[in-house]
C-alpha positions in Angstrom: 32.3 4.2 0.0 34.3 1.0 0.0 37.1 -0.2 -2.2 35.0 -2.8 -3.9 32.7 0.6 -5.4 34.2 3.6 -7.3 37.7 4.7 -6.4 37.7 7.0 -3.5 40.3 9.8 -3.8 42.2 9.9 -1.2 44.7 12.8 0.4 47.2 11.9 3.0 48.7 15.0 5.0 52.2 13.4 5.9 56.0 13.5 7.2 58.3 11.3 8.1 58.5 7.3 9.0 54.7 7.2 10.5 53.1 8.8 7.0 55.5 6.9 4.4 54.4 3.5 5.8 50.8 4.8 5.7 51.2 6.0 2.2 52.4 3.2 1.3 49.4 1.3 2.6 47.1 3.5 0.9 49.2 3.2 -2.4 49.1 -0.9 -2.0 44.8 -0.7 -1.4 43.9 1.8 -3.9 44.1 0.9 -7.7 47.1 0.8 -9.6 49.2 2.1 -6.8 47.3 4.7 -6.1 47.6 6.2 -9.7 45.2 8.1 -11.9 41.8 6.2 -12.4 40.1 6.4 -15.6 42.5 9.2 -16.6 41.2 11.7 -14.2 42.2 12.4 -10.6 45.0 10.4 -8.9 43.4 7.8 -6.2 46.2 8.6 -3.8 47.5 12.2 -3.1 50.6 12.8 -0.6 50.9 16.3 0.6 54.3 16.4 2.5 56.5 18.8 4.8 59.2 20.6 3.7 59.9 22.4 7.5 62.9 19.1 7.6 64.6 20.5 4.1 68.3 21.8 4.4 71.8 22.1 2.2 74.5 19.4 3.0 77.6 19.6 0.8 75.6 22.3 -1.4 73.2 20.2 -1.9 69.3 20.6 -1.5 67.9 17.3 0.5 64.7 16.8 1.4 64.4 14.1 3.9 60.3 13.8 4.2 59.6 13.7 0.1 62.6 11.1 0.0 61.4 9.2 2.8 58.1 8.9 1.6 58.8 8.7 -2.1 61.7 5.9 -1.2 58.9 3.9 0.8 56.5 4.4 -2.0 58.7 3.2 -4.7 59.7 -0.2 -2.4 63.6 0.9 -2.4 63.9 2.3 1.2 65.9 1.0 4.1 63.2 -0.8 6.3 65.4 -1.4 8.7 66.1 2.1 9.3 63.1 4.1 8.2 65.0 6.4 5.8 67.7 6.6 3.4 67.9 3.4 0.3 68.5 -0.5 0.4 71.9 -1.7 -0.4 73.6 1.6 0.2 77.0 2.7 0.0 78.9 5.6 1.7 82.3 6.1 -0.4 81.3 9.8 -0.9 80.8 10.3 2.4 84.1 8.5 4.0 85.8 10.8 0.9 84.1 13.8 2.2 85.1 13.2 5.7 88.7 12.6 4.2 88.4 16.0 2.8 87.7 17.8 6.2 83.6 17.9 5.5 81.4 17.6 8.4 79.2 14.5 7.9 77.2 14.3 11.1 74.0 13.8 8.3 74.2 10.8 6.5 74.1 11.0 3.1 74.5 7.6 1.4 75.6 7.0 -2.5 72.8 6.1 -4.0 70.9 8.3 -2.0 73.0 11.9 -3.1 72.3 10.9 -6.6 68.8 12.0 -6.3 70.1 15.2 -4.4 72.0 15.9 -7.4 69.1 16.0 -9.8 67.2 18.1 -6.9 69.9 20.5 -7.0 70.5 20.5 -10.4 66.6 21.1 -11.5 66.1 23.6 -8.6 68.7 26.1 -10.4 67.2 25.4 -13.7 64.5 27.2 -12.0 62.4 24.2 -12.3 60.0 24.5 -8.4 60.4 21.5 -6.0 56.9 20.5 -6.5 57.5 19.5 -10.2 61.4 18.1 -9.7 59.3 16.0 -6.7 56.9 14.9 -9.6 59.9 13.9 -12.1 61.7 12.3 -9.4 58.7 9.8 -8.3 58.1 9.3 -11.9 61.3 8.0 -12.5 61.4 5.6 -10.0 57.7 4.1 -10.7 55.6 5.9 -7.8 52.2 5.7 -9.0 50.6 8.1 -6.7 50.6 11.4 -6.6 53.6 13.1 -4.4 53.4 16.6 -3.9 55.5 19.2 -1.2 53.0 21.2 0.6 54.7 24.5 -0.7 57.3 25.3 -3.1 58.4 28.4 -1.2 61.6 27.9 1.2 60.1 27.0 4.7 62.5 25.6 7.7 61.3 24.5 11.0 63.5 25.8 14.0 63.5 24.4 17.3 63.8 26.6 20.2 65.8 24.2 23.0 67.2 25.4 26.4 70.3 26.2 24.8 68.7 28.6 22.3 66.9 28.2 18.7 68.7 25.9 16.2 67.7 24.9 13.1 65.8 21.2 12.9 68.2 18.7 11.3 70.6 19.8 14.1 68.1 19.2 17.0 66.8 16.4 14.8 70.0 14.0 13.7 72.8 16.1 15.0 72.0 16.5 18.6 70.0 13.3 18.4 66.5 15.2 19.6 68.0 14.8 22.6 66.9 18.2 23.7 64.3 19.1 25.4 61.9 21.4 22.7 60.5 24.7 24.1 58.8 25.9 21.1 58.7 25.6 17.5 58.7 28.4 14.2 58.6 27.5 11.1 60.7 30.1 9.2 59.6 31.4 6.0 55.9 30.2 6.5 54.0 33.8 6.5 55.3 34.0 3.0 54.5 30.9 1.7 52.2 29.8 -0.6 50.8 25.8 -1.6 51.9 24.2 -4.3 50.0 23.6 -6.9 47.4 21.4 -6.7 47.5 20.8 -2.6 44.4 23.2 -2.0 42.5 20.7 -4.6 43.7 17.3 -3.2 42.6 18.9 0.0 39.1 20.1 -1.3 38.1 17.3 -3.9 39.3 14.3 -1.2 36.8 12.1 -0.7 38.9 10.7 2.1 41.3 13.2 3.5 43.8 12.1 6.4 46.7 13.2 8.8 49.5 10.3 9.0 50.1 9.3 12.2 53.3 11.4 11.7 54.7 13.5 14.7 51.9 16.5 15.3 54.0 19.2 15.7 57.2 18.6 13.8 55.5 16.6 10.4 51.7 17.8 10.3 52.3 21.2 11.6 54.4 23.0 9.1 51.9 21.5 6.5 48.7 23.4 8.1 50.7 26.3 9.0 51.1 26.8 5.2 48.6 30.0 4.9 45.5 28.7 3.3 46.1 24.9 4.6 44.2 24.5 7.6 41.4 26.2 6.4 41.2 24.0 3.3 41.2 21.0 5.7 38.7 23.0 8.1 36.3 23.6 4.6 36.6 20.4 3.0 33.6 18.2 2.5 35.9 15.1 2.7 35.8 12.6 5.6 38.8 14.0 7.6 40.2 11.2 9.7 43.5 11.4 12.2 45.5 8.6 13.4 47.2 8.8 16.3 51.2 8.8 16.6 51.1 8.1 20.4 50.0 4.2 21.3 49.9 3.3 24.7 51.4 6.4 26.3 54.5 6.3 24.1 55.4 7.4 20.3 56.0 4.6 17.7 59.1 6.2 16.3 61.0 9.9 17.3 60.4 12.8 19.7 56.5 12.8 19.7 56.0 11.9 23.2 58.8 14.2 24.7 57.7 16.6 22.8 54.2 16.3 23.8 55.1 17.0 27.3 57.5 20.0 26.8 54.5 21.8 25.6 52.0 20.9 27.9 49.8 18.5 26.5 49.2 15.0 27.8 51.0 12.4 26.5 48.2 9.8 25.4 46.2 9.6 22.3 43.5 12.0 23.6 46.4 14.6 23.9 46.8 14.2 20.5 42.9 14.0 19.9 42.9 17.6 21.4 45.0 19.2 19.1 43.5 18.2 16.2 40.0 19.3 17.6 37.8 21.0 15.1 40.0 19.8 12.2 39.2 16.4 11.7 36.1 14.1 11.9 37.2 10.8 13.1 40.0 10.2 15.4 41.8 6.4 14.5 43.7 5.0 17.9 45.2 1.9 18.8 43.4 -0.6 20.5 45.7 -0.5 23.8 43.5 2.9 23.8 40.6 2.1 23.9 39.9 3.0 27.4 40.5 6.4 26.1 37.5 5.9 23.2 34.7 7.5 25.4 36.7 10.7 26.4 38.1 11.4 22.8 34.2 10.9 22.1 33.2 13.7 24.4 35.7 15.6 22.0 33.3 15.7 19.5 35.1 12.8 17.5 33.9 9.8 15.9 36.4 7.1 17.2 37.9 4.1 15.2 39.9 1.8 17.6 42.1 -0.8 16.0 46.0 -1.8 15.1 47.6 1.2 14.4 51.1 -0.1 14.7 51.7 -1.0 10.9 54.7 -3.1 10.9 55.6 -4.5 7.7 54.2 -3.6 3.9 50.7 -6.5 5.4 50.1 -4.1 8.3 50.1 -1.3 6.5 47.9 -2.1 3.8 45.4 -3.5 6.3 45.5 -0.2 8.3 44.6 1.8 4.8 41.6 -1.1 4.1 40.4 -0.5 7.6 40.5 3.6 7.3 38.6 3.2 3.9 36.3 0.6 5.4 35.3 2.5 8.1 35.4 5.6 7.7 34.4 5.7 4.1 30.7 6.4 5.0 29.3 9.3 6.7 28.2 8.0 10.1 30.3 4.4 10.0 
């Protein structure tokens, strides 16, 4: 399959900085942003963690969906990673005036889409079609969808005890050194609509190179998840978060190495063992290729550090490219 043929389908297992950049590269290679082709199926499917959702100022904020929704709609901070262009904080210097806590940064433009969150959420409306109105309003082509609609909240468990993740995460900095994870709420959960079949139908299904245990975890710990991905007759691709021994962006690598694992792109070839077909690392890796091989992976070796909107979109060509085909 190549882009120049029929319109693969594509489903991108994501969270955070590292899958919103590769989302968007995907969404800026596939037709019409990634949109519905011929009226059927869209050509781009995000499925994205919810374990990062919390309340701030009785509001419900998910940072992931926004990230990735922001990036795919070409109004995010680039600079930053997260959060709008252009952005304001009057409400939160007020709110600080007021005696509120505002450790987590909540700029103007930003808490207007919290608002309608909130708002839709106790209308009883689930956060998987409030996600759906939300990219639709601000021209995201492809189809963005929360891995579950159900309340799940990743908890860190630190030498100072378990807190929740925004406090490990922006709070404290991820400063601390993480001992274990539990994603609260997950037994119970269920996928949202659709996720099982963007997982299932994908003729191209991959896992962002998004932080393994904080982003792509809580998504496959979603009963019914990883054995979707596990099933599916898709080619199943990962690409790695580590390059050259360290993380692109956030905690990957310390975390890698409070648990145990190495921290290289074959540590994070191991954990996805079993799962995925081909694993995609960075050409400063490459002396790795032949051990990762003796995983039982196919191995793509190439740029992985995206950079700018260009980068991105050339990473997405390349996983389509060469990966498309069984046996490439």
């Amino acid at each position: 399959m190549s882009t120049s043929q029929i319109s693969p389908r594509v489903t991108l297992l994501a969270g955070g900085v590292g899958g919103a950049r590769l989302a968007h590269g995907f969404a800026r290679a596939l037709p019409d942003g990634g949109g519905p082709v011929d009226d059927g199926p869209h050509a781009l499917t995000v499925v994205v963690n919810v374990g990062d959702d919390t309340e701030r100022h009785g509001l419900s904020v998910s940072p992931d969906l926004d990230t990735v929704m922001y990036t795919l709609a070409e109004v995010n901070d680039e600079e930053r990673g997260w959060g709008l262009q252009d952005e304001s904080y009057a409400t939160l210097e007020q709110l600080a005036r007021l005696g509120e806590d505002t450790w987590f940064t909540l700029g103007d433009k930003d808490l207007a889409t919290h608002v309608v969150r909130t708002a839709r959420l106790r209308e009883g409306v689930p956060l998987s079609a409030v996600t759906e109105q939300l990219a639709a309003a601000l021209g995201v082509r492809a189809r963005l969808v929360p891995v579950t609609d159900y309340r799940v909240r990743t908890l860190v468990d630190t030498p100072s005890g378990r807190v929740a993740f925004q406090e490990y995460f922006v709070r404290r900095h991820h400063a601390d050194a993480v001992l274990g994870l539990h994603f609260d709420g997950v037994e119970e959960a269920r996928p949202a609509p659709g996720v099982l079949d963007a997982v299932t139908d994908a003729d191209l299904l991959v896992v962002a190179p998004s932080n393994p245990f904080l982003s792509v975890e809580p998504v496959l710990a979603v009963p019914g998840v990883r054995e979707a991905v596990r099933a599916s007759g898709a080619r199943r691709v990962a690409v790695s978060p580590i390059v050259g021994g360290q993380a692109i962006k956030g905690p990957a690598a310390q975390i890698l190495e409070t648990l145990g694992h190495e921290v290289s792109a074959l540590g994070v070839a191991r954990l996805y063992a079993g799962l995925v077909d081909v694993m995609c690392i960075d050409e400063r890796d490459d002396h790795l290729a032949g051990p990762v091989r003796d995983l039982g992976f196919e191995v793509l070796v190439t740029d992985t550090v995206m950079g700018g909107p260009d980068g991105r979109e050339r990473l997405a060509r390349e996983l389509l490219t060469a990966v498309g085909q069984p046996g490439a």
